[in-house]
PDB file of N, CA, C, O and CB in Angstrom:
ATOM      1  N   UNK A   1      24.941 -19.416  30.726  1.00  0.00           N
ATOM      2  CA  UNK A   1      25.665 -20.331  29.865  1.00  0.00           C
ATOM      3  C   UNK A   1      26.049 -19.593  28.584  1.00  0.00           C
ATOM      4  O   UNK A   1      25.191 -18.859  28.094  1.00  0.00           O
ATOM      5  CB  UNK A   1      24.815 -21.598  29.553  1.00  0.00           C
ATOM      6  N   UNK A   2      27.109 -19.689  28.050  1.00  0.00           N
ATOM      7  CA  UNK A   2      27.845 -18.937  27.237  1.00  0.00           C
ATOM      8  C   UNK A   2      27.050 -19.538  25.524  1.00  0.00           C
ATOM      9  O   UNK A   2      26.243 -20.467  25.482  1.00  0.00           O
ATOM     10  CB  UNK A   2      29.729 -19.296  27.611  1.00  0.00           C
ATOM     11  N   UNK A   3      27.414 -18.938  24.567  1.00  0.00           N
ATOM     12  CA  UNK A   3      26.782 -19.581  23.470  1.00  0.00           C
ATOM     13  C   UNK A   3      27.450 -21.128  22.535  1.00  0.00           C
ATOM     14  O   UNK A   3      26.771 -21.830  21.786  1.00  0.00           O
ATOM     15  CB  UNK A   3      26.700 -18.339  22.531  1.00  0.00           C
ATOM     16  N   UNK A   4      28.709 -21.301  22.823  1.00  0.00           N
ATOM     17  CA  UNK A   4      29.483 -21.933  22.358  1.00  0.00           C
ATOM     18  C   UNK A   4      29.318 -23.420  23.469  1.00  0.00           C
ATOM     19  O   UNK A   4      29.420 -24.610  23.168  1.00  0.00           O
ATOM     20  CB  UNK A   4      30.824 -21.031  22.224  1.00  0.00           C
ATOM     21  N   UNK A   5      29.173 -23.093  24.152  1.00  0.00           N
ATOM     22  CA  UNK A   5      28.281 -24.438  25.633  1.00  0.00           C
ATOM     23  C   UNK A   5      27.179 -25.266  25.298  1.00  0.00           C
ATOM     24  O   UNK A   5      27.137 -26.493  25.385  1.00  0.00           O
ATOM     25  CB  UNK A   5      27.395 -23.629  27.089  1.00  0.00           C
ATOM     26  N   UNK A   6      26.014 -24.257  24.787  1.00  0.00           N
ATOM     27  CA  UNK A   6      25.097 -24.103  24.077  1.00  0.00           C
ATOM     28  C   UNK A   6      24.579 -25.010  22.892  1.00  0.00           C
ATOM     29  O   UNK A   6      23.600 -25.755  22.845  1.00  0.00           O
ATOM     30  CB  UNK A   6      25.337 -23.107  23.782  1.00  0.00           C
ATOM     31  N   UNK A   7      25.573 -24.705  21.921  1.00  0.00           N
ATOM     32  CA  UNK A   7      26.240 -25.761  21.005  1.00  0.00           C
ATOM     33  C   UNK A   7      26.596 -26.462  21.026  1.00  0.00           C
ATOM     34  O   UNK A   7      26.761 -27.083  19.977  1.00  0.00           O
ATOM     35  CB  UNK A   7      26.813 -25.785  20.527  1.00  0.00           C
ATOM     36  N   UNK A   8      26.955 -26.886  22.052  1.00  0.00           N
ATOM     37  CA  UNK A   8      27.977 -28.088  21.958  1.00  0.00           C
ATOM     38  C   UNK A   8      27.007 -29.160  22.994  1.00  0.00           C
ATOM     39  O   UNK A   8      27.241 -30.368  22.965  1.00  0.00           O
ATOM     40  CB  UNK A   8      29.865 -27.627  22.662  1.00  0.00           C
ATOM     41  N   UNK A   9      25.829 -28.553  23.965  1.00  0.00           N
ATOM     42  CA  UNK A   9      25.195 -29.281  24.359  1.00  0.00           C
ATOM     43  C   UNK A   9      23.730 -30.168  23.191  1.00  0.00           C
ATOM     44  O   UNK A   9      23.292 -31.318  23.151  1.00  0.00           O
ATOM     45  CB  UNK A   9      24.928 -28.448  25.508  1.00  0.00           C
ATOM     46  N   UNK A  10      23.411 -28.912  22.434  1.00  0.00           N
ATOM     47  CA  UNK A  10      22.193 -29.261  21.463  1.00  0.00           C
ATOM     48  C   UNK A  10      23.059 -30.368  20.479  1.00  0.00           C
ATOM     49  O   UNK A  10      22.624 -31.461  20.115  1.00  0.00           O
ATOM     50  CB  UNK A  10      21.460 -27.673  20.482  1.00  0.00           C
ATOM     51  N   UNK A  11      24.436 -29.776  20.139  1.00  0.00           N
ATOM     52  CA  UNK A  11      24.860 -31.020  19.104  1.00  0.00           C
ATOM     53  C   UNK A  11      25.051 -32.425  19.711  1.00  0.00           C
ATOM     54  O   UNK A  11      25.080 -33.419  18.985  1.00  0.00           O
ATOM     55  CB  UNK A  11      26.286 -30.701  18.395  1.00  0.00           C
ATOM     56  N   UNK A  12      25.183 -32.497  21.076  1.00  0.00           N
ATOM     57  CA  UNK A  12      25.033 -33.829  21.505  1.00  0.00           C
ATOM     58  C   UNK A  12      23.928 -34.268  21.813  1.00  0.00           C
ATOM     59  O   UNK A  12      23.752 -35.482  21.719  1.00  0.00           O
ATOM     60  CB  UNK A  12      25.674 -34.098  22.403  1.00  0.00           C
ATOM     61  N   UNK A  13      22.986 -33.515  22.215  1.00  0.00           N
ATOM     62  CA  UNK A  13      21.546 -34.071  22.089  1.00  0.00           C
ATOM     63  C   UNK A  13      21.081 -34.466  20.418  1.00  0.00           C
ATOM     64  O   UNK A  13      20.401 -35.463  20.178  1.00  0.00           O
ATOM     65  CB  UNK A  13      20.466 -32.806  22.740  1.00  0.00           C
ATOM     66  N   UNK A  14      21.515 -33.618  19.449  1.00  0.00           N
ATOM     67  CA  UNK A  14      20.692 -34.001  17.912  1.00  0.00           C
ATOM     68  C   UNK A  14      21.465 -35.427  17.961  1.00  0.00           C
ATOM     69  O   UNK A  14      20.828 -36.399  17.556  1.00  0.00           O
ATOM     70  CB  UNK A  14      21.095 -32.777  16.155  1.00  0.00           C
ATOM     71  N   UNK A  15      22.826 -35.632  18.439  1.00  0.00           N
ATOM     72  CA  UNK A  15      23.400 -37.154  17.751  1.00  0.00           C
ATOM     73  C   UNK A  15      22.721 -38.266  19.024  1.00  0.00           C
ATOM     74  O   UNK A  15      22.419 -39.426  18.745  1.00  0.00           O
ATOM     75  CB  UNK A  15      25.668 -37.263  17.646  1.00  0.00           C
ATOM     76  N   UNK A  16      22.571 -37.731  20.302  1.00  0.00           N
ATOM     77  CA  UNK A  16      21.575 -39.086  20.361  1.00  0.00           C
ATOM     78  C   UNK A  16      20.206 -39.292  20.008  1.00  0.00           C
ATOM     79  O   UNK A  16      19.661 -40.391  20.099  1.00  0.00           O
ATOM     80  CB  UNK A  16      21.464 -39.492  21.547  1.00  0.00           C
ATOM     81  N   UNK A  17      19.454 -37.906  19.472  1.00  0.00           N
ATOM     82  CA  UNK A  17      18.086 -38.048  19.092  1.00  0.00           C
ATOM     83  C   UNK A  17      18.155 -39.296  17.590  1.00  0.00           C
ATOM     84  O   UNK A  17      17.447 -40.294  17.459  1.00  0.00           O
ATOM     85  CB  UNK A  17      17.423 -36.241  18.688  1.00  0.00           C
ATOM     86  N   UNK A  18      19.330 -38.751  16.553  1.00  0.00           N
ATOM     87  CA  UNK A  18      19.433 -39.526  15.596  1.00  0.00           C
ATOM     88  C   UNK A  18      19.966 -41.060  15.846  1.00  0.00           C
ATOM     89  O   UNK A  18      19.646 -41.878  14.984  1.00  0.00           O
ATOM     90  CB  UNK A  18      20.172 -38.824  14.768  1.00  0.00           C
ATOM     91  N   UNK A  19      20.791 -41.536  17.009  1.00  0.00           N
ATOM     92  CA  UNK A  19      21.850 -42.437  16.996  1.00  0.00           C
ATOM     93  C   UNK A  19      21.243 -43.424  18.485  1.00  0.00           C
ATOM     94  O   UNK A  19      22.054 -43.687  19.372  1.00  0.00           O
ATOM     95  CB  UNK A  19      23.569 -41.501  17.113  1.00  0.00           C
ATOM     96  N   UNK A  20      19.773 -43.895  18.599  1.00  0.00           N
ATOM     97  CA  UNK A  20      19.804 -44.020  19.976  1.00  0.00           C
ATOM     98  C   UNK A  20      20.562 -45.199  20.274  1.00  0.00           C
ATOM     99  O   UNK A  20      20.882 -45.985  19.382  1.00  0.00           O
ATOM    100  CB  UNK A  20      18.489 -44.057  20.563  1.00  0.00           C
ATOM    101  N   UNK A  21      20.834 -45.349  21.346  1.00  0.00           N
ATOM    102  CA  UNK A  21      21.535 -46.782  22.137  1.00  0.00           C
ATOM    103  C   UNK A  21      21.011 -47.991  21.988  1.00  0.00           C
ATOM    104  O   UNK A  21      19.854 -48.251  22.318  1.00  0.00           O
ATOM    105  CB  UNK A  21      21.534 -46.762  23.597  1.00  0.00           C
ATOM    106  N   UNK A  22      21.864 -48.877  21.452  1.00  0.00           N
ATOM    107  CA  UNK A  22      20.810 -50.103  21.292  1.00  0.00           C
ATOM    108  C   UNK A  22      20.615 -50.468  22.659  1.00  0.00           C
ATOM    109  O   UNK A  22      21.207 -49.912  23.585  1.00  0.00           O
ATOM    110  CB  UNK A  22      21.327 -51.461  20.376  1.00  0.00           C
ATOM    111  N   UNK A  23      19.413 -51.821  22.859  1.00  0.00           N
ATOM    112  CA  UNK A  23      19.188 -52.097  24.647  1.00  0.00           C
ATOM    113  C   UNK A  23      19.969 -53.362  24.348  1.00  0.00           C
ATOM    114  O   UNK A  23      20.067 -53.969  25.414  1.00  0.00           O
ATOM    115  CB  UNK A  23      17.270 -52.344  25.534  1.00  0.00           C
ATOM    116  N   UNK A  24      20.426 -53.870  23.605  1.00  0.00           N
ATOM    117  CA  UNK A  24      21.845 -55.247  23.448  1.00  0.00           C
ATOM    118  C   UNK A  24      22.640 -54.984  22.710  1.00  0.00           C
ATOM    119  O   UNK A  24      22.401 -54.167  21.820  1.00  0.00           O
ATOM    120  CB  UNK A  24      21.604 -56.709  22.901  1.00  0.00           C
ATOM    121  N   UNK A  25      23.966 -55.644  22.844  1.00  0.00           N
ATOM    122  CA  UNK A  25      24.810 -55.788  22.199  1.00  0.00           C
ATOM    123  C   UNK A  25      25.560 -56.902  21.143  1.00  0.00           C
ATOM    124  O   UNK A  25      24.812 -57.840  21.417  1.00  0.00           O
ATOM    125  CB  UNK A  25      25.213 -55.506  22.889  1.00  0.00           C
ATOM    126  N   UNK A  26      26.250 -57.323  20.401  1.00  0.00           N
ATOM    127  CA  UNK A  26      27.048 -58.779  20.407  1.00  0.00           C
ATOM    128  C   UNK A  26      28.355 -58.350  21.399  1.00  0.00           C
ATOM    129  O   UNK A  26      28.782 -57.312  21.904  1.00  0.00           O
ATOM    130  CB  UNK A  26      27.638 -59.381  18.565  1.00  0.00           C
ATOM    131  N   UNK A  27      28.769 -59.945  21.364  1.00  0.00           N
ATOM    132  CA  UNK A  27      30.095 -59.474  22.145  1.00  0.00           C
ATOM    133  C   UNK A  27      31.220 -58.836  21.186  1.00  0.00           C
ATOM    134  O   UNK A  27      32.154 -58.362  21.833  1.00  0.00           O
ATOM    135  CB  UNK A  27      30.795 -60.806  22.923  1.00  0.00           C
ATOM    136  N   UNK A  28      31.336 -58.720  19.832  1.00  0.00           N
ATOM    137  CA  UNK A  28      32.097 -57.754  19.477  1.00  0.00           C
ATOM    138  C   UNK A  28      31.865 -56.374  19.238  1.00  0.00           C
ATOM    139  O   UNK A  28      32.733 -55.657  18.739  1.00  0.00           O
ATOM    140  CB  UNK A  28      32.504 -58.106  18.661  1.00  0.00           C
ATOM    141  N   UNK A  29      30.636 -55.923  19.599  1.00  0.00           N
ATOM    142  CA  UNK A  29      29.977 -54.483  19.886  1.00  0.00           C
ATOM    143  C   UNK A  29      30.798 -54.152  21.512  1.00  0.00           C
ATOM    144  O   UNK A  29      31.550 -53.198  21.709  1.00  0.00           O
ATOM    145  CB  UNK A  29      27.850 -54.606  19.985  1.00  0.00           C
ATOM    146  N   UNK A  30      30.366 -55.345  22.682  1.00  0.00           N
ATOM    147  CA  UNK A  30      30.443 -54.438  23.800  1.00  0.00           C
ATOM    148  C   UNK A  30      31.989 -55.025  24.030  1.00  0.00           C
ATOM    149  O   UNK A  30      32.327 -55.032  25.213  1.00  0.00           O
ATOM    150  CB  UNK A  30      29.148 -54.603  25.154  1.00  0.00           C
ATOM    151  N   UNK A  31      33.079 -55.568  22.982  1.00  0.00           N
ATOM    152  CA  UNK A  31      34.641 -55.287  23.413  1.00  0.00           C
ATOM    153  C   UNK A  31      34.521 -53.813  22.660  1.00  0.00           C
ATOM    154  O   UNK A  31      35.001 -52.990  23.440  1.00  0.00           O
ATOM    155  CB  UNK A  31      36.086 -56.579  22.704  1.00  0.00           C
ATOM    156  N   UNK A  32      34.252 -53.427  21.941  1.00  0.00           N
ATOM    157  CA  UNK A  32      34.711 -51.987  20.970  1.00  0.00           C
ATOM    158  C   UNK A  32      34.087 -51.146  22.259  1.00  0.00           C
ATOM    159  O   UNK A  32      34.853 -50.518  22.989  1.00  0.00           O
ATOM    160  CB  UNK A  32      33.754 -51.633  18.973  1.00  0.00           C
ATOM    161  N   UNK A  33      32.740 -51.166  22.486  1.00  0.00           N
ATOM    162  CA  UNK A  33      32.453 -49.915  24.003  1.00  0.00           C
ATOM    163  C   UNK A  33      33.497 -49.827  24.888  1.00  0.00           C
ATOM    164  O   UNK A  33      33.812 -48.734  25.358  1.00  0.00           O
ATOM    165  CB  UNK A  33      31.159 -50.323  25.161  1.00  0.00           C
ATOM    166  N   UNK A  34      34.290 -51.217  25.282  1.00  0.00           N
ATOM    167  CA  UNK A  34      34.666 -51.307  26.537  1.00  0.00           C
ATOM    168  C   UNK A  34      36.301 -51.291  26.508  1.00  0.00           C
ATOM    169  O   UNK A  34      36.956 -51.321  27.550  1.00  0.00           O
ATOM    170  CB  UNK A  34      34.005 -52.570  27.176  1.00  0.00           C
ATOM    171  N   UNK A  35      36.764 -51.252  25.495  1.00  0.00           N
ATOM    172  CA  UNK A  35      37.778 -51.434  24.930  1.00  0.00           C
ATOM    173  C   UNK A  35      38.682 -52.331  25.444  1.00  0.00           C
ATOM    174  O   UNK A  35      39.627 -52.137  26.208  1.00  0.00           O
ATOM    175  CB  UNK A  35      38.216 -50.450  24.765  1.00  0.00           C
ATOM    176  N   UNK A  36      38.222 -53.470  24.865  1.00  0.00           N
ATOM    177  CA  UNK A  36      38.585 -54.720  25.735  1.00  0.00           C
ATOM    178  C   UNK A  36      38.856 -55.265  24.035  1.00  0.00           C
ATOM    179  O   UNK A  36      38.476 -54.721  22.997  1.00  0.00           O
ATOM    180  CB  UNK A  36      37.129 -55.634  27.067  1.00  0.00           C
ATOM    181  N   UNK A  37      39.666 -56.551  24.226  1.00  0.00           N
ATOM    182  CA  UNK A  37      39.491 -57.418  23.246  1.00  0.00           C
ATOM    183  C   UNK A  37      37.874 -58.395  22.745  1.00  0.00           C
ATOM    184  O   UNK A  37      37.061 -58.510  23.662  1.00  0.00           O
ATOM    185  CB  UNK A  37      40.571 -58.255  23.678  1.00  0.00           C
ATOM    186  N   UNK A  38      37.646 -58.767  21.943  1.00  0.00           N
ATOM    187  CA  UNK A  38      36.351 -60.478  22.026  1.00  0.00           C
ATOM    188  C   UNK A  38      36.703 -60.776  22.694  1.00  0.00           C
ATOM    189  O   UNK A  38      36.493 -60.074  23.683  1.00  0.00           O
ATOM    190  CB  UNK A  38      36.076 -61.810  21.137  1.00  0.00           C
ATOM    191  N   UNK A  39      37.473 -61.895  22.914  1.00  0.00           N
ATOM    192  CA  UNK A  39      38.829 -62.561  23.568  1.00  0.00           C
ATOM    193  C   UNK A  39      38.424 -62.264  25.432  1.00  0.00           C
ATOM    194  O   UNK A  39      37.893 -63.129  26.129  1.00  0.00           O
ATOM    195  CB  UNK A  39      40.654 -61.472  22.854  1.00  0.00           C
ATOM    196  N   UNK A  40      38.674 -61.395  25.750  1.00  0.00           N
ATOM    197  CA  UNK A  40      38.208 -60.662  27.061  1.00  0.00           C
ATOM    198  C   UNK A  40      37.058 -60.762  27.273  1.00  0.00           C
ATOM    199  O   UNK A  40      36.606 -61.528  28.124  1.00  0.00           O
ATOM    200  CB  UNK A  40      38.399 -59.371  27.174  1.00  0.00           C
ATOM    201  N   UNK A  41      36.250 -59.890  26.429  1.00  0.00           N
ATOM    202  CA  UNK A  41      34.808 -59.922  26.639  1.00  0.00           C
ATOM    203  C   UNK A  41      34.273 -61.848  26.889  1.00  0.00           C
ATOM    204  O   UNK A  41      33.619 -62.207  27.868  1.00  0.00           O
ATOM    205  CB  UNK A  41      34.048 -59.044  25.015  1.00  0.00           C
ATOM    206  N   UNK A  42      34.695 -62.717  25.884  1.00  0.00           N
ATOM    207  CA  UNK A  42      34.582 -63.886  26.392  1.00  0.00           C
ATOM    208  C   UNK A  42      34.583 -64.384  27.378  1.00  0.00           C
ATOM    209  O   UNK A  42      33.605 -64.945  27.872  1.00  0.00           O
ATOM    210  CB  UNK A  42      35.042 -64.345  26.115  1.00  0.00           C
ATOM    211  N   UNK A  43      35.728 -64.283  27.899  1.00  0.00           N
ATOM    212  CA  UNK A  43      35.951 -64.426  29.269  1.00  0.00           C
ATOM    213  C   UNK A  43      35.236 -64.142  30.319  1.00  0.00           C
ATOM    214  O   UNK A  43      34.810 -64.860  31.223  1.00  0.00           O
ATOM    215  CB  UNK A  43      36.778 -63.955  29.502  1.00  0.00           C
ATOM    216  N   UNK A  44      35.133 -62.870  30.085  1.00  0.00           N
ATOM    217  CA  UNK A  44      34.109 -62.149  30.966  1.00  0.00           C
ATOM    218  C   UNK A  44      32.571 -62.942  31.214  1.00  0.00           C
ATOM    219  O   UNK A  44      31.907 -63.282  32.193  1.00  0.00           O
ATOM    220  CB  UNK A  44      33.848 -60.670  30.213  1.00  0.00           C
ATOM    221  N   UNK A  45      32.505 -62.978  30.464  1.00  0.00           N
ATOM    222  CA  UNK A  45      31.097 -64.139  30.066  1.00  0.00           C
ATOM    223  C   UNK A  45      31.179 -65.414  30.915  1.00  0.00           C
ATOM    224  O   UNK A  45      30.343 -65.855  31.703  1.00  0.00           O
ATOM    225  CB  UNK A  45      31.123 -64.788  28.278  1.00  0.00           C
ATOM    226  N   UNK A  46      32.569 -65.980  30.519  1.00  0.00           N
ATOM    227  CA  UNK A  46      32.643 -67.358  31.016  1.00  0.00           C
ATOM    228  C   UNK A  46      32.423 -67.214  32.670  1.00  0.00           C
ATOM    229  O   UNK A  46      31.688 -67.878  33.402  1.00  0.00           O
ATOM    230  CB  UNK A  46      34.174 -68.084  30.574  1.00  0.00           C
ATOM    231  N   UNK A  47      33.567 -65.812  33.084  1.00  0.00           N
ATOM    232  CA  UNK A  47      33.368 -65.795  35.191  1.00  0.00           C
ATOM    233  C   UNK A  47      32.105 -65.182  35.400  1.00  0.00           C
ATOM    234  O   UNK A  47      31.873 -64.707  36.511  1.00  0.00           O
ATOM    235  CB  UNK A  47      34.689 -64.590  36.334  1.00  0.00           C
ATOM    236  N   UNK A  48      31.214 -65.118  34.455  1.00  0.00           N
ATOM    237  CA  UNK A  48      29.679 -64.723  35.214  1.00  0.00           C
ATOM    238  C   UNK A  48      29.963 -63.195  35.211  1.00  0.00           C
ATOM    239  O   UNK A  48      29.180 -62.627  35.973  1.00  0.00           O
ATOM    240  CB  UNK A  48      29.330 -65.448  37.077  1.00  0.00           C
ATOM    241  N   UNK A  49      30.729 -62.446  34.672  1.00  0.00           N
ATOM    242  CA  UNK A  49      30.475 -60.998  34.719  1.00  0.00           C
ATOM    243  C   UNK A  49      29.532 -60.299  33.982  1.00  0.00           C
ATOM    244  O   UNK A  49      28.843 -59.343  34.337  1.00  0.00           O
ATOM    245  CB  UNK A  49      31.482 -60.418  34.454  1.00  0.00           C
ATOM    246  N   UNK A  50      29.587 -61.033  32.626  1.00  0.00           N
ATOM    247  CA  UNK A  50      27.955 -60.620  31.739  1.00  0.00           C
ATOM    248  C   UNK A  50      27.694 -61.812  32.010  1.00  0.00           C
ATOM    249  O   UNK A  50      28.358 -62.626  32.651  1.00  0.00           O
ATOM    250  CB  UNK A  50      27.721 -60.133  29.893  1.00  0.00           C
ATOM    251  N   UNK A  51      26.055 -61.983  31.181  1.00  0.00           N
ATOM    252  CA  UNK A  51      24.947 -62.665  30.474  1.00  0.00           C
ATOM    253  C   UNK A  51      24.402 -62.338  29.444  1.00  0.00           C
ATOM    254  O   UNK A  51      24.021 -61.299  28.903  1.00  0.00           O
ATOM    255  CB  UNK A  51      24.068 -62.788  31.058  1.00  0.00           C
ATOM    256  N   UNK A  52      24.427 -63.668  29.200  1.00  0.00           N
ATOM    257  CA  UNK A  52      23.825 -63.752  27.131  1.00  0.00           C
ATOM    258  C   UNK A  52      22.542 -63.849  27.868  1.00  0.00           C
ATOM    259  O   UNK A  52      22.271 -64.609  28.797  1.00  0.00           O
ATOM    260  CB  UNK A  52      24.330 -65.553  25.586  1.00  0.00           C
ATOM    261  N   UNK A  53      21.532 -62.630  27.096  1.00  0.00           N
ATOM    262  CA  UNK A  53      19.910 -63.079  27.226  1.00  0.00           C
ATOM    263  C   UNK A  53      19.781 -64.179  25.771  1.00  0.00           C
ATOM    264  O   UNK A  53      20.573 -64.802  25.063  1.00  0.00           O
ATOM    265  CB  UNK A  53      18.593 -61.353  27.081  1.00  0.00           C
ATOM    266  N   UNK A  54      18.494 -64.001  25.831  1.00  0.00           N
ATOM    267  CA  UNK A  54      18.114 -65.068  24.963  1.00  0.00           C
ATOM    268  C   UNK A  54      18.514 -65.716  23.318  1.00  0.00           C
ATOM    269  O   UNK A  54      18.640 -66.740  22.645  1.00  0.00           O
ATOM    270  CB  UNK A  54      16.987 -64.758  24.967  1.00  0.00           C
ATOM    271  N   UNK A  55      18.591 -64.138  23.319  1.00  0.00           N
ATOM    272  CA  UNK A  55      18.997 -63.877  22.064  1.00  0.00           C
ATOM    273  C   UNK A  55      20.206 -63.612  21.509  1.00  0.00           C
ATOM    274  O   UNK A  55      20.567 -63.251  20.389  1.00  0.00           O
ATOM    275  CB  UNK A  55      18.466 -63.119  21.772  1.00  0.00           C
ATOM    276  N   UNK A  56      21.084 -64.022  23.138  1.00  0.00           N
ATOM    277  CA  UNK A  56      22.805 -64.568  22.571  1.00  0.00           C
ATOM    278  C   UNK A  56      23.507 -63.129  22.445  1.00  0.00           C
ATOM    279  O   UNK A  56      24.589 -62.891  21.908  1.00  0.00           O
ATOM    280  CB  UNK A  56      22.888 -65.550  20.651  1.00  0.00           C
ATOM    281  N   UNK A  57      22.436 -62.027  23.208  1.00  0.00           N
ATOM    282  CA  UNK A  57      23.348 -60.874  23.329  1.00  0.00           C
ATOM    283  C   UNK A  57      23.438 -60.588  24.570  1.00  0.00           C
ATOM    284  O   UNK A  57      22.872 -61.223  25.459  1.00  0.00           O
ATOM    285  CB  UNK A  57      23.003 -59.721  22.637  1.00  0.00           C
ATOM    286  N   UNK A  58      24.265 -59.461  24.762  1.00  0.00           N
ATOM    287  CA  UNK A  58      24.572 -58.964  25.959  1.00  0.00           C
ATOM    288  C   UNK A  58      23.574 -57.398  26.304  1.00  0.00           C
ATOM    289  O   UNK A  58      23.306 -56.257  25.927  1.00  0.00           O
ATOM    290  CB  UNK A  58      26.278 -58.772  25.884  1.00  0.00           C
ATOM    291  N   UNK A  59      23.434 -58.037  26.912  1.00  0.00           N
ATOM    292  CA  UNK A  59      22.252 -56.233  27.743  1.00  0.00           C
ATOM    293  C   UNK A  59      23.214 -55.051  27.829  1.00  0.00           C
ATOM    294  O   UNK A  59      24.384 -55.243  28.157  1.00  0.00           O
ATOM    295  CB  UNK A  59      21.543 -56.372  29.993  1.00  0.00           C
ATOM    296  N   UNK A  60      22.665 -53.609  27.489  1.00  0.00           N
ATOM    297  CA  UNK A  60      23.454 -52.762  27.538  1.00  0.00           C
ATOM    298  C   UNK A  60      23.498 -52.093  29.384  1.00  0.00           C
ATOM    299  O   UNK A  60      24.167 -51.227  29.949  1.00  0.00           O
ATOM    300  CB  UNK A  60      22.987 -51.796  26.282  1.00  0.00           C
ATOM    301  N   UNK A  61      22.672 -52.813  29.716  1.00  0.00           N
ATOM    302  CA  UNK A  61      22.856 -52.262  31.718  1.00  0.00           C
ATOM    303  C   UNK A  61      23.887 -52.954  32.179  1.00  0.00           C
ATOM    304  O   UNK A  61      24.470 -52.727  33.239  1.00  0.00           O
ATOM    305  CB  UNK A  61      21.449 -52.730  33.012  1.00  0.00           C
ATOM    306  N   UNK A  62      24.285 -54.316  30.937  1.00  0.00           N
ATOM    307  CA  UNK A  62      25.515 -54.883  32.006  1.00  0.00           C
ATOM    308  C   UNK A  62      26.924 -54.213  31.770  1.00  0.00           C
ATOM    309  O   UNK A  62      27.814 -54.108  32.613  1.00  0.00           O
ATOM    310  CB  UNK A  62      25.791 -56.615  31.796  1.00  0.00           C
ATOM    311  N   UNK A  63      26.970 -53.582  29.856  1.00  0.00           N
ATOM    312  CA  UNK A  63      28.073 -52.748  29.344  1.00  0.00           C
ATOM    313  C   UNK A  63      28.391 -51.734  30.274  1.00  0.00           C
ATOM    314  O   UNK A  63      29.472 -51.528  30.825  1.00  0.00           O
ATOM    315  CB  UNK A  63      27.773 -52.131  28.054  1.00  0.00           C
ATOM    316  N   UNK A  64      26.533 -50.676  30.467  1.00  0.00           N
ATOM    317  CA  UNK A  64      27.085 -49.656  31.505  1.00  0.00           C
ATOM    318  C   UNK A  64      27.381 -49.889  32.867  1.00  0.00           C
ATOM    319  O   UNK A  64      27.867 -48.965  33.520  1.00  0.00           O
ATOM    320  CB  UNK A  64      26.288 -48.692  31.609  1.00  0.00           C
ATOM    321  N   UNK A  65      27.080 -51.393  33.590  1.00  0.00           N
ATOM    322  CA  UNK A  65      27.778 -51.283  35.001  1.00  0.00           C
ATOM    323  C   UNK A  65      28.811 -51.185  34.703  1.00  0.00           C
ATOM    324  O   UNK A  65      29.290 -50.144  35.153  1.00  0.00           O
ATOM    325  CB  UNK A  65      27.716 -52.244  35.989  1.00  0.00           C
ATOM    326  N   UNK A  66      29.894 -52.097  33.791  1.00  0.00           N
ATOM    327  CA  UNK A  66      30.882 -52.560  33.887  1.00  0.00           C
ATOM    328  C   UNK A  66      31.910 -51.332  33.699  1.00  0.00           C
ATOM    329  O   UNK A  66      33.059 -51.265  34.138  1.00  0.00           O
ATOM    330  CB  UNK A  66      30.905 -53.653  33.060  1.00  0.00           C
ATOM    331  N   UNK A  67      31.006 -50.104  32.716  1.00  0.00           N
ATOM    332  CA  UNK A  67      31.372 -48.666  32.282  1.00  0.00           C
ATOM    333  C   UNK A  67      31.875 -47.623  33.801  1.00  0.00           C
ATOM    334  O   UNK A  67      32.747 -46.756  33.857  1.00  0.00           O
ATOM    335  CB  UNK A  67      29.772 -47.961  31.412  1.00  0.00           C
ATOM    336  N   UNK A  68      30.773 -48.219  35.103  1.00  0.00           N
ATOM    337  CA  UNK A  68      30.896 -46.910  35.820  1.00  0.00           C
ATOM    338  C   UNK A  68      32.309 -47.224  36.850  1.00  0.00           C
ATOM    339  O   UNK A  68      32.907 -48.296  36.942  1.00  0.00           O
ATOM    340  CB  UNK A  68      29.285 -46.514  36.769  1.00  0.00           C
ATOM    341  N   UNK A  69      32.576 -46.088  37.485  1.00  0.00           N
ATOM    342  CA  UNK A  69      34.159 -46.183  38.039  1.00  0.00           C
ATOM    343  C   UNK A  69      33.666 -47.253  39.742  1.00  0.00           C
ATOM    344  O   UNK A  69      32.582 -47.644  40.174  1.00  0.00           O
ATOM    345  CB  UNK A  69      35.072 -43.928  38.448  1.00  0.00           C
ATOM    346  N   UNK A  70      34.741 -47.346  40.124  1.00  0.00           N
ATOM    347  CA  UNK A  70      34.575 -48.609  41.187  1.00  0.00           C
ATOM    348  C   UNK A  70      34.586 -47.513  42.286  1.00  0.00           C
ATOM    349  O   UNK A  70      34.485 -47.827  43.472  1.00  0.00           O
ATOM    350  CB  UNK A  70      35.963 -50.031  41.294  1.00  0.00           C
TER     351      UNK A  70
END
């Protein structure tokens, strides 16, 4: 691995050591991930594609299904 690879792998490890992932979202957090509108993300909600846990957020396992390719 070259040195400039190197770098560019450790600098993405220091920003998630500093920046970790939250485990919920609001729904105007996971339209900005998903780049969707609120508006959408609503929706989404309404046909059962997410769920509000308890606490009226959205889980980040449902952001990343919705993230991976079909």
């Amino acid at each position: 691995m070259d040195d400039d690879l190197r770098v560019a792998i450790r600098a993405v490890q220091l920003y998630a050591e500093r920046h970790p992932r939250p485990s919920q979202v609001n729904q105007k957090q996971a339209a900005e991930m998903l780049g969707v509108s609120a508006r959408t993300v609503h929706n989404m909600l309404k046909a059962g594609i997410f769920r509000l846990n308890r606490c009226g957020m959205i889980p980040i396992e449902q952001i990343d299904r919705a993230l991976q390719p079909v």
